[in-house]
C-alpha positions as protocol buffer text, in pm:
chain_id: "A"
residue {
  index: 1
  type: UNK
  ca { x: 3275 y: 508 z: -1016 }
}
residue {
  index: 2
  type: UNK
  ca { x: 3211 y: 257 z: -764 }
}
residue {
  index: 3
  type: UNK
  ca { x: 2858 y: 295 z: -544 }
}
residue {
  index: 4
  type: UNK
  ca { x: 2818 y: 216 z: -193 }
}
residue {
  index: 5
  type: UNK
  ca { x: 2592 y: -75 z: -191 }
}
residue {
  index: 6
  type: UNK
  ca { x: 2270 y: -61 z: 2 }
}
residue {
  index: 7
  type: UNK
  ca { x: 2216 y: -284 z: 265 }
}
residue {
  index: 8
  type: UNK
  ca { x: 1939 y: -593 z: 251 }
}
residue {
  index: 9
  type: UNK
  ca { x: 1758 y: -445 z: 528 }
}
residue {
  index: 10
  type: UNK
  ca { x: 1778 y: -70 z: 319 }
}
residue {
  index: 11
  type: UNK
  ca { x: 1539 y: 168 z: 516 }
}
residue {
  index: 12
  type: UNK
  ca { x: 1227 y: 298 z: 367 }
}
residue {
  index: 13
  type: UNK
  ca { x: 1375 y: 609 z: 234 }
}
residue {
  index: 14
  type: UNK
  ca { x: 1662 y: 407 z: 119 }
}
residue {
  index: 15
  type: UNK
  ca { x: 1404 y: 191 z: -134 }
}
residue {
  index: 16
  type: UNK
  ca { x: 1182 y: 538 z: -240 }
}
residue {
  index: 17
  type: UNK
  ca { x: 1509 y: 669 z: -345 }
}
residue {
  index: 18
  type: UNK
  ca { x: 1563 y: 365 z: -543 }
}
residue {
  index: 19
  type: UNK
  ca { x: 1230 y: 343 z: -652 }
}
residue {
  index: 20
  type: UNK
  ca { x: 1280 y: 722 z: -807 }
}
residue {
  index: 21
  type: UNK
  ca { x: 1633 y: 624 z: -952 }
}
residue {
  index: 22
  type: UNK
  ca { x: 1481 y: 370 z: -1155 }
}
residue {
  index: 23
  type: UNK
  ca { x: 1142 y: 612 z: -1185 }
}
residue {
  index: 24
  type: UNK
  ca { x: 947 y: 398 z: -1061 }
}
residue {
  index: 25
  type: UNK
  ca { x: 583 y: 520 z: -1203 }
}
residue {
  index: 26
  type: UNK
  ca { x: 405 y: 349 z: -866 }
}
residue {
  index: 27
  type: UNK
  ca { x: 476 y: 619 z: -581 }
}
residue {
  index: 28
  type: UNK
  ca { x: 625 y: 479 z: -256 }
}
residue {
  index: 29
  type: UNK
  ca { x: 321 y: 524 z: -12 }
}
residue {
  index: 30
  type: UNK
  ca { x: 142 y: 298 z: -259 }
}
residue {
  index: 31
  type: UNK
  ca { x: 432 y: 53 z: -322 }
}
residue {
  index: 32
  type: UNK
  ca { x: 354 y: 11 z: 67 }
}
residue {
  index: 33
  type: UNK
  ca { x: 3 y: -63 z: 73 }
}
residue {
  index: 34
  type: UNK
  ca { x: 28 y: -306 z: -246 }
}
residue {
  index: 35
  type: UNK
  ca { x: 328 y: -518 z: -67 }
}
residue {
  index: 36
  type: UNK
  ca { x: 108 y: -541 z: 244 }
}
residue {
  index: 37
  type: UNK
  ca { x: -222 y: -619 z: 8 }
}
residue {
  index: 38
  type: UNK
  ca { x: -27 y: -891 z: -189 }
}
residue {
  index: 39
  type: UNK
  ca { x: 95 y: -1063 z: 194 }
}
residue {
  index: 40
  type: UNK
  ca { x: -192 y: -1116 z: 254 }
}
residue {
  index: 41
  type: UNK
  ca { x: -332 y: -1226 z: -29 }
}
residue {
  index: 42
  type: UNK
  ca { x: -462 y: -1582 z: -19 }
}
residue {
  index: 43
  type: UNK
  ca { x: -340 y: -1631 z: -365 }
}
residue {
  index: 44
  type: UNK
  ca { x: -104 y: -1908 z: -298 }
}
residue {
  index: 45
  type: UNK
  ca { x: 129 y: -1824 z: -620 }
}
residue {
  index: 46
  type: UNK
  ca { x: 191 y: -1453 z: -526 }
}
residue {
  index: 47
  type: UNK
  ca { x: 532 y: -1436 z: -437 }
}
residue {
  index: 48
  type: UNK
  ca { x: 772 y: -1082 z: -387 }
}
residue {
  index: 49
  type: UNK
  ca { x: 999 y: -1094 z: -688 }
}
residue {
  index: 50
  type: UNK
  ca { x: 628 y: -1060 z: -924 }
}
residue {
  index: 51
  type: UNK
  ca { x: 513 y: -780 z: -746 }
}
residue {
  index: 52
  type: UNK
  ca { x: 845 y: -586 z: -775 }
}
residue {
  index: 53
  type: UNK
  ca { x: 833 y: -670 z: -1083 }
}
residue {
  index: 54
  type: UNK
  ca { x: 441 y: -555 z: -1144 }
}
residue {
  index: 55
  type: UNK
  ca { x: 542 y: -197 z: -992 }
}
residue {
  index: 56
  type: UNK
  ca { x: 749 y: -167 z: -1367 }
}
residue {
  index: 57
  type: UNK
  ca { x: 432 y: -318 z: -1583 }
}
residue {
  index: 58
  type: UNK
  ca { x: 571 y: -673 z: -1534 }
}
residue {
  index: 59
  type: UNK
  ca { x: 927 y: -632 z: -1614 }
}
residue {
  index: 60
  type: UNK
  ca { x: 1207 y: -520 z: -1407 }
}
residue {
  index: 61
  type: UNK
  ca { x: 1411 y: -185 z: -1535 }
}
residue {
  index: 62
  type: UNK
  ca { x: 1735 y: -246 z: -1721 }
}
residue {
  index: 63
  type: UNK
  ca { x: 2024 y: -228 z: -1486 }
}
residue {
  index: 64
  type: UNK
  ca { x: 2369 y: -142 z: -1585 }
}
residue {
  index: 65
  type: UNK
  ca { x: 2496 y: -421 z: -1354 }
}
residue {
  index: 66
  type: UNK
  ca { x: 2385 y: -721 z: -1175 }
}
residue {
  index: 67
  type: UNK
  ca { x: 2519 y: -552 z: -872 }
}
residue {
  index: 68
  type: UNK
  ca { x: 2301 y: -245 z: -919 }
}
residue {
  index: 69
  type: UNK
  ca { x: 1986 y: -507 z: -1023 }
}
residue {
  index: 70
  type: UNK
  ca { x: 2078 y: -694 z: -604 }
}
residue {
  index: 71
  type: UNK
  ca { x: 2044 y: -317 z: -458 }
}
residue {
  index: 72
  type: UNK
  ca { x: 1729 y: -267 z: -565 }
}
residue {
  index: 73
  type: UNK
  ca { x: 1584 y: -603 z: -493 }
}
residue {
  index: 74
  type: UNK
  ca { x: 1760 y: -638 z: -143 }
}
residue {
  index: 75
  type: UNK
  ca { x: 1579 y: -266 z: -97 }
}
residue {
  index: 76
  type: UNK
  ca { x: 1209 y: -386 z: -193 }
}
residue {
  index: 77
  type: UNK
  ca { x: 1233 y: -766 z: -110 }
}
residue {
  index: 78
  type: UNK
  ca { x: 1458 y: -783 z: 174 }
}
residue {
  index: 79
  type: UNK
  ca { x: 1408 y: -471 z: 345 }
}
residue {
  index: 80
  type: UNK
  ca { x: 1077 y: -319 z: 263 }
}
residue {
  index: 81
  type: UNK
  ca { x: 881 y: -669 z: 211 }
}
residue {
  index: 82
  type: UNK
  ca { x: 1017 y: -823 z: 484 }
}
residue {
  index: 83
  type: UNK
  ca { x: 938 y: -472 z: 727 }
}
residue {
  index: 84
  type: UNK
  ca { x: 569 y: -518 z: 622 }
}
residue {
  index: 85
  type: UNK
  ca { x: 532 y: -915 z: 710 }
}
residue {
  index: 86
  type: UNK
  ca { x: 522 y: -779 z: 1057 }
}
residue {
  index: 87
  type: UNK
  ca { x: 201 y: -615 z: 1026 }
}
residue {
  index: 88
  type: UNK
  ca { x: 80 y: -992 z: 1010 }
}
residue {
  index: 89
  type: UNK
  ca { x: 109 y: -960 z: 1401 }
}
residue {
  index: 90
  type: UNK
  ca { x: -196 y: -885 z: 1626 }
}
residue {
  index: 91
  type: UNK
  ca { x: 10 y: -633 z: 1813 }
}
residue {
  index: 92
  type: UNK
  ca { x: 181 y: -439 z: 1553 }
}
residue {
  index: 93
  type: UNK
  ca { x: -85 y: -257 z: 1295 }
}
residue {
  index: 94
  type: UNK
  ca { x: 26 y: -99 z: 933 }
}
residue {
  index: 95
  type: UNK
  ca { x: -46 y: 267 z: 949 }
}
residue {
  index: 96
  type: UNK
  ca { x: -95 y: 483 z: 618 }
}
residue {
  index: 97
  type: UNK
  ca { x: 164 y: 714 z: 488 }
}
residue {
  index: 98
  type: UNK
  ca { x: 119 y: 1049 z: 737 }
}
residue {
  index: 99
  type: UNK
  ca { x: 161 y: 1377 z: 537 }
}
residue {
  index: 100
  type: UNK
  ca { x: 137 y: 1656 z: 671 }
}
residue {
  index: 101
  type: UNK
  ca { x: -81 y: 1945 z: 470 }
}
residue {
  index: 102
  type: UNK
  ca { x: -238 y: 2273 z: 553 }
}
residue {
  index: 103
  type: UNK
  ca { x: -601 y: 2341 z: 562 }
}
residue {
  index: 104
  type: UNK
  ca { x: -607 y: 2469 z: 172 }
}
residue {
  index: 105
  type: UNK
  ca { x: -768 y: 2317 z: -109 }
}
residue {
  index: 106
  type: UNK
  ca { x: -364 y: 2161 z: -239 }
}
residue {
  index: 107
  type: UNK
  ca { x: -327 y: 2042 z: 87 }
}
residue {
  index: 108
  type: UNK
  ca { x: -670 y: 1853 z: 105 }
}
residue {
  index: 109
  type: UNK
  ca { x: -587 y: 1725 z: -256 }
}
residue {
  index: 110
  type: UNK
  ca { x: -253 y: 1599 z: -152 }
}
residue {
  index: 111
  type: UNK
  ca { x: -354 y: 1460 z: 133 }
}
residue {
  index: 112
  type: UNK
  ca { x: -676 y: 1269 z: -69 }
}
residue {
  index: 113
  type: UNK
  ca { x: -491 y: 1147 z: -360 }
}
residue {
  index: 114
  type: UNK
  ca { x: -244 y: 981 z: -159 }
}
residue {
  index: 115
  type: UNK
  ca { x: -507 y: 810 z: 126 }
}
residue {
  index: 116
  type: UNK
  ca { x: -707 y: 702 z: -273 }
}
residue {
  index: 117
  type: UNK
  ca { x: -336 y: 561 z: -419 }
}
residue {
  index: 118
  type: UNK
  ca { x: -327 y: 356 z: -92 }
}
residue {
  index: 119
  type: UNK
  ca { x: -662 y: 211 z: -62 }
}
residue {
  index: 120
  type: UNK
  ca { x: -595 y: 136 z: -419 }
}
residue {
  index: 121
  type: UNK
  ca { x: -286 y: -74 z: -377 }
}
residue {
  index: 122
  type: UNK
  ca { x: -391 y: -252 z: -114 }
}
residue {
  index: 123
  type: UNK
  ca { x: -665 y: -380 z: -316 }
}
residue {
  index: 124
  type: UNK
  ca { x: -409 y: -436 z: -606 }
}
residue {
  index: 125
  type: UNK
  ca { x: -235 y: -631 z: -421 }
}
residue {
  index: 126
  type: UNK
  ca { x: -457 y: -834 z: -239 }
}
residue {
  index: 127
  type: UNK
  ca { x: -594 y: -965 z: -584 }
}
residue {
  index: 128
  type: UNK
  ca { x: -308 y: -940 z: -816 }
}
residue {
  index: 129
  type: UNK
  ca { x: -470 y: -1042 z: -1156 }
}
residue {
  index: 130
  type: UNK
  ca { x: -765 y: -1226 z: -1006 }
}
residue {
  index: 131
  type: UNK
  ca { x: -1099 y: -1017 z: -1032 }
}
residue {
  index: 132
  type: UNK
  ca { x: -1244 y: -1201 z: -763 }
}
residue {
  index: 133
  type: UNK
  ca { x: -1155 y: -1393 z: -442 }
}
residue {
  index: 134
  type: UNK
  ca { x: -1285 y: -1658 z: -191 }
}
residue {
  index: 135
  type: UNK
  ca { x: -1181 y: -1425 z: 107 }
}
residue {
  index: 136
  type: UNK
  ca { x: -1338 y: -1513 z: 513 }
}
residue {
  index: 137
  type: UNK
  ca { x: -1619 y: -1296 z: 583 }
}
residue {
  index: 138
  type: UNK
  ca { x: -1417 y: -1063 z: 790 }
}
residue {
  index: 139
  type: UNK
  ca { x: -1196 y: -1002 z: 507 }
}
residue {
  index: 140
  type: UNK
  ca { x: -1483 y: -899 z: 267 }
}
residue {
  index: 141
  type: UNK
  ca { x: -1647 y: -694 z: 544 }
}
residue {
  index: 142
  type: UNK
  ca { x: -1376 y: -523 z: 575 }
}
residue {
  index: 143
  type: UNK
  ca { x: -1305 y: -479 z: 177 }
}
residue {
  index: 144
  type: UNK
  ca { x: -1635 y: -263 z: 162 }
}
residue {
  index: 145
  type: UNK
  ca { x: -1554 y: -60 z: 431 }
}
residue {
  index: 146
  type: UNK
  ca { x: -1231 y: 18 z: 244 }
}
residue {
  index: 147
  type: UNK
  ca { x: -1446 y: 60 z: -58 }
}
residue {
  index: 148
  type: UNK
  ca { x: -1678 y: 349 z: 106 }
}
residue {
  index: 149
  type: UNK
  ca { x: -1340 y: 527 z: 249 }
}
residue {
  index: 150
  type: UNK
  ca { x: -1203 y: 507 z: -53 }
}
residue {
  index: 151
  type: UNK
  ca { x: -1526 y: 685 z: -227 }
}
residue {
  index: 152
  type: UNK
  ca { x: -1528 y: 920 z: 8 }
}
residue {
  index: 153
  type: UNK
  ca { x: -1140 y: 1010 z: -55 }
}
residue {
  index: 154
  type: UNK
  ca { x: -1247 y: 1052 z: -432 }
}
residue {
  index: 155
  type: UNK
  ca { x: -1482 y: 1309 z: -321 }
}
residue {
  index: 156
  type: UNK
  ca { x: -1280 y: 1501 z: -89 }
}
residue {
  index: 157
  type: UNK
  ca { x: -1055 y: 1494 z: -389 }
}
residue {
  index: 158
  type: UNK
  ca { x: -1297 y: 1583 z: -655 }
}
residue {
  index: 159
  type: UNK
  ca { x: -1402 y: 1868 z: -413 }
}
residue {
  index: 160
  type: UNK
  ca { x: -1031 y: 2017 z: -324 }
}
residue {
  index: 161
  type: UNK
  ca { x: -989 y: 2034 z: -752 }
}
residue {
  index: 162
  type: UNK
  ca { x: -1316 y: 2188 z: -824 }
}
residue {
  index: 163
  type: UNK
  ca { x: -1266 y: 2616 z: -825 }
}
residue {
  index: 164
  type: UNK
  ca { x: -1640 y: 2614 z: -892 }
}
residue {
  index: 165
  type: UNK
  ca { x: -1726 y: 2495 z: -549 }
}
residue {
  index: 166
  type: UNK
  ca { x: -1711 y: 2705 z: -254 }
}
residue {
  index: 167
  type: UNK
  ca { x: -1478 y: 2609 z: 15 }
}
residue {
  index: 168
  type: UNK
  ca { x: -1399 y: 2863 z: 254 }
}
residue {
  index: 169
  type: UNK
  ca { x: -1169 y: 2841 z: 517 }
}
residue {
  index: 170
  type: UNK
  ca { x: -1370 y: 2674 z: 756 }
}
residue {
  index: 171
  type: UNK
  ca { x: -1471 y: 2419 z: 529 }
}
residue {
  index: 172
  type: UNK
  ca { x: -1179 y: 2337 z: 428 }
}
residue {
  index: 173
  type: UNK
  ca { x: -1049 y: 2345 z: 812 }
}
residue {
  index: 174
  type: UNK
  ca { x: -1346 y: 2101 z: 925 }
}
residue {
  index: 175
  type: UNK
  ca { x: -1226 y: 1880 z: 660 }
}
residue {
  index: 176
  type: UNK
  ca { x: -904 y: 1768 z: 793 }
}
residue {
  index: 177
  type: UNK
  ca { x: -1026 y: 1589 z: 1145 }
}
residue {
  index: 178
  type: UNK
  ca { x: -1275 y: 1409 z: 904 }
}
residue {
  index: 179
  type: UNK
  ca { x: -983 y: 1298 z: 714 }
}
residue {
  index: 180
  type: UNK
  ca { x: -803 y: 1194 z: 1025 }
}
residue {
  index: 181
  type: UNK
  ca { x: -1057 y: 1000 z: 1095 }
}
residue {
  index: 182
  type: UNK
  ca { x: -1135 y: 827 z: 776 }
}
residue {
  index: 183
  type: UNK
  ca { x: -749 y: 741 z: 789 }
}
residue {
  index: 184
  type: UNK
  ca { x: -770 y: 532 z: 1125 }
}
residue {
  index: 185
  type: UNK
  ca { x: -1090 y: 334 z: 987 }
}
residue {
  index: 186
  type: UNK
  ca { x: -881 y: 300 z: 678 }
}
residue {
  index: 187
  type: UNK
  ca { x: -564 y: 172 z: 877 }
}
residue {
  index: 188
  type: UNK
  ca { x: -852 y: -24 z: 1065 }
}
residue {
  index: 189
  type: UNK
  ca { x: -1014 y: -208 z: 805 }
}
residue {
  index: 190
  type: UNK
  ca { x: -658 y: -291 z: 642 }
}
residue {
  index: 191
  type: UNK
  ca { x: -537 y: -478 z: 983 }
}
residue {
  index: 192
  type: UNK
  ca { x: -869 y: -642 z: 1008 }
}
residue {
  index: 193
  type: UNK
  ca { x: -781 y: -811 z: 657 }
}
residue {
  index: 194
  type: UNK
  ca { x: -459 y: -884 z: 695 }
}
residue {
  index: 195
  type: UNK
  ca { x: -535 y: -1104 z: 1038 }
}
residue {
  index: 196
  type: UNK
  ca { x: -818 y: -1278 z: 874 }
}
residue {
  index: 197
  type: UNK
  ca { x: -676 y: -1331 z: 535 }
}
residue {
  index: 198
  type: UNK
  ca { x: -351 y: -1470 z: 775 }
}
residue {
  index: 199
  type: UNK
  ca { x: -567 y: -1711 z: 994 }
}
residue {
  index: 200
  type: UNK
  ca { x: -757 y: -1847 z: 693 }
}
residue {
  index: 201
  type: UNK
  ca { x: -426 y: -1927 z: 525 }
}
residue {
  index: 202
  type: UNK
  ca { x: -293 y: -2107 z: 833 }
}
residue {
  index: 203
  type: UNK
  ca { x: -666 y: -2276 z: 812 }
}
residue {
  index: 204
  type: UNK
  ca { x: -631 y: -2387 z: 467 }
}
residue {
  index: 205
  type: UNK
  ca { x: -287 y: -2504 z: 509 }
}
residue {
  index: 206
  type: UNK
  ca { x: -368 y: -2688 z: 785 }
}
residue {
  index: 207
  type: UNK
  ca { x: -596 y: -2916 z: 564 }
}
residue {
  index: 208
  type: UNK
  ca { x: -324 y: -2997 z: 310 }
}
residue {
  index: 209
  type: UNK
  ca { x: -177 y: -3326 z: 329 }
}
residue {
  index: 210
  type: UNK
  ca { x: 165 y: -3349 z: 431 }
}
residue {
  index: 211
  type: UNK
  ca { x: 415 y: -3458 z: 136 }
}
């Protein structure tokens, strides 16, 4: 039976249904951040078709046609990649994944592991396979300030999961504004990168020869 394709510009639900078709084992708010990281990476041979591509280990999944393979890279590449080049812009920051939860101990884990999946691909992608980077100062600044957010996601986490700690209520209640908050330095930080990983690239390229 014939399938409707999906557009080139395919909205963001559009691609995480794709990306759970072909069970994706990356989830979706983390397929955004490690797009966004990769962008910006100064690695000059990162390009959209290996990242896609990294989400499955390296390889792409099989495809029962080459029609069904274009859907899902017109979803990721042309519509998802391209929505997150914008966040190169000055005026127009990437904001985190929102998700609402209630003020339980599942809610705050929920809400943790996904903020720690982000702040993970973001890194991910910035580096690809390189284990270290020449970045511009503001661009490792703001790397370990991710860094401490991202510890202190792993121990909101570590706390939600643990029965043996108390966490009443109130706790657990007091919690969620710090979270908030920890989200807009997060979203912070990320921006910061992205605009000085951007200028340094226009910097560098600047300096090339013409050919």
């Amino acid at each position: 039976m014939a399938k409707r394709p999906v557009a080139p510009t395919a909205t963001d639900e559009e691609a995480r249904a794709l990306l759970e078709r072909y069970r994706c084992p990356v989830p979706f708010h983390e397929v955004r951040t490690r797009f966004l990281g990769n962008i910006a990476s100064p690695i000059m041979g990162a390009s959209p078709m290996k990242e896609v591509e990294s989400l499955w280990g390296g390889e792409l999944p099989e495809f029962e046609t080459i029609e069904a393979a274009n859907e899902l890279i017109g979803a990721l590449v042309m519509g998802l990649w391209n929505r997150l080049t914008r966040h190169q812009e000055r005026g127009n920051p990437f904001r985190l994944t929102r998700l609402d939860v209630p003020a339980t101990r599942e809610g705050l884990a929920a809400l943790a592991l996904m903020r720690r999946q982000e702040l993970d691909g973001f890194i991910a992608g910035l580096f690809g396979k390189e284990t270290a980077l020449d970045l511009p100062e503001r661009a490792t600044r703001g790397l370990d300030a991710l860094g401490e957010m991202r510890a202190l996601m792993a121990a909101v986490l570590d706390l939600a999961n643990d029965e043996t700690k108390p966490a009443t209520s109130l706790d657990l209640q007091a919690t969620l504004p710090n979270m908030r908050e920890m989200t807009r330095i997060s979203e912070h930080e990320i921006h910061a990168i992205v605009l000085a990983c951007k200028r340094a690239r226009g910097q560098m390229l600047a300096t090339l020869p013409a050919s």
